[in-house]
N, C-alpha and C positions, 0 to 999 in steps of 0.2 A: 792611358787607360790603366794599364799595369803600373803603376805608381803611384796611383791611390789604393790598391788593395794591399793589405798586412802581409806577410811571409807566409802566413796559414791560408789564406785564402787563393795565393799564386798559386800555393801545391797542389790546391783542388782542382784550380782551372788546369793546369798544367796537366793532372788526372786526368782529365774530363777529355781534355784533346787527345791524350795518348791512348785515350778507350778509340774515342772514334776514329784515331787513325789507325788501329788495332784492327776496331771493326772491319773499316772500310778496306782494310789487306786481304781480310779473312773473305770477306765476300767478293773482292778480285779474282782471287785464288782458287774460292769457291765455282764461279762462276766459270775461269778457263778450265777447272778438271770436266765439269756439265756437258762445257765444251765437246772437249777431249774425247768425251766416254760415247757422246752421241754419235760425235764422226767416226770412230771405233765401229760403233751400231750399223752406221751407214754404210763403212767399210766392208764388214760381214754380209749384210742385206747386199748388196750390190753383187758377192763373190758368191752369192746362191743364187742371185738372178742369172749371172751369165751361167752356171750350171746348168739351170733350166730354161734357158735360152739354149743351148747346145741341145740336151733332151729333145727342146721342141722341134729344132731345124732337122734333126735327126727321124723323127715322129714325121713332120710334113713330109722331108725326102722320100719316106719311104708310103706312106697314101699317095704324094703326087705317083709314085714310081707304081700303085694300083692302079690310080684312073687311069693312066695312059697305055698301060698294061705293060710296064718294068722295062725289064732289058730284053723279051721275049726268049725269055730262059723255058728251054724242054726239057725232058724229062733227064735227056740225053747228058746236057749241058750240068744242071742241078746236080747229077749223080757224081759229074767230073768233078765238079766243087766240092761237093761231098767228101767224095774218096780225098780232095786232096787234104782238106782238114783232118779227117779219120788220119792218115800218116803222119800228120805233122804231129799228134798227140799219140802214136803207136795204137790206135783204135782199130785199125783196117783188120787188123790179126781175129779180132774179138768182137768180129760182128758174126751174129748164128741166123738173121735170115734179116732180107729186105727185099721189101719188092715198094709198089708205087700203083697207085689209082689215081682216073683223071674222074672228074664229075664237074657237073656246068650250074651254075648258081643263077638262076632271074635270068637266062638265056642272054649271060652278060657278059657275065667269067667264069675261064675254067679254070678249077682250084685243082693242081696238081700234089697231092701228097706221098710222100714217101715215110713209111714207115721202119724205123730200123729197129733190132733187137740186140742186143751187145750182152752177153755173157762174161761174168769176172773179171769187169775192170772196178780203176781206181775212180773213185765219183769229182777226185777233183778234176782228172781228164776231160769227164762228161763236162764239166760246168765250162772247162776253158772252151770246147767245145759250141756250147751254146752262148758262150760270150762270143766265140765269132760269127756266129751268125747273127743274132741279137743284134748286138751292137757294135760290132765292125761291117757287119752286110757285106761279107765273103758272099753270101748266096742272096739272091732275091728272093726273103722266103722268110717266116714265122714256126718260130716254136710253138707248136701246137698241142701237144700233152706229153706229158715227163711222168714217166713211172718207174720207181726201183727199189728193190728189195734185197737183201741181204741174206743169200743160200744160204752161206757156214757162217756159223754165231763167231769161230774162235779167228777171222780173218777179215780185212779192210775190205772185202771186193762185193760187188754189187751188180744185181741183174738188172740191165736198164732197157727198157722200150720209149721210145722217142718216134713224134711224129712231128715232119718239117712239111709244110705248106706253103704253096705259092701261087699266086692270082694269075692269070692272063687276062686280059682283056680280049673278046671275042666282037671285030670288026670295031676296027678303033679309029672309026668316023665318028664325028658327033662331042665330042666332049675336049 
C-alpha cells in the first residue's frame, strides 16, 4: 500500500498517524488525571464522612445516655466532676458563686442545672473547659448558656457565667 504513494504523500500519512497517536496519549493521559482528581474527591468526602460519623456516635451516645437517664449523676456527683475540671485548668481559685437548681420537665426528667460565675479568668481556660464537657463527656451534662464580658479594657481577663445542665430520667420503666 505504501509503495504506490510518492515521498510527499508518506509524510502526510505518516502526519496523520502521528496526530492520532498524539491524540490518542493526550486523552490517555487525560482521562487517568480525571481519574486521579475524582478519587482525590472521594478521598476527602470519605474523611468528612467519618468526621461526622464520629459527631453523630458522639450526639446519639449522649440522647441514648437521656432516654435512659445517664449515668444517674446527682448534684453531688456533677459538682465532684465539676470541681475536678475547674483544677485541672486553675479555674477552682476564680469561681465567685455557684449554686444548682433541680426542676422536672413533662413529669419525665429532672433537669439539674448548675450555674457557675468565674471572676478574671483567661477565656481560653473557659473554652478548654467547655470542650470537656462538650465533647469529651467528663460530665453527663450540656452547655447551656455562656456569657462574658470584659471588666478592664487594658487586660485579657473575662467575667464568665456558665450554665451546665443534666437530664435524669424520673422512673426509668417504660422506654
Amino acid at each position: 500500500m505504501f509503495s504506490q504513494l510518492n515521498e510527499r504523500e508518506r509524510v502526510f500519512v505518516f502526519a496523520g498517524l502521528l496526530v492520532i497517536l498524539c491524540m490518542g496519549f493526550y486523552l490517555l493521559i487525560q482521562k487517568a488525571f480525571d481519574l486521579r482528581s475524582s478519587l482525590s474527591e472521594q478521598v476527602n468526602e470519605t474523611i468528612s464522612q467519618s468526621t461526622q460519623l464520629d459527631r453523630v456516635i458522639v450526639d446519639y451516645e449522649y440522647y441514648k445516655g437521656l432516654k435512659t437517664g445517664g449515668q444517674d449523676e446527682d448534684v453531688s456527683q456533677m459538682y465532684s466532676k465539676l470541681d475536678q475540671i475547674m483544677v485541672r485548668y486553675n479555674l477552682k481559685e476564680k469561681v465567685s458563686t455557684q449554686k444548682d437548681s433541680t426542676n422536672t420537665i413533662r413529669k419525665d426528667y429532672n433537669q439539674i442545672t448548675i450555674d457557675v460565675s468565674f471572676r478574671s479568668v483567661i477565656l481560653n481556660d473557659i473554652i478548654k473547659l467547655i470542650y470537656d464537657i462538650e465533647k469529651n463527656k467528663q460530665i453527663n451534662a450540656k452547655v447551656d448558656y455562656l456569657d462574658f464580658r470584659k471588666p478592664f479594657q487594658d487586660k485579657e481577663v473575662y467575667d464568665v457565667n456558665l450554665k451546665i445542665s443534666s437530664f435524669k430520667r424520673i422512673g426509668k420503666g417504660g422506654i
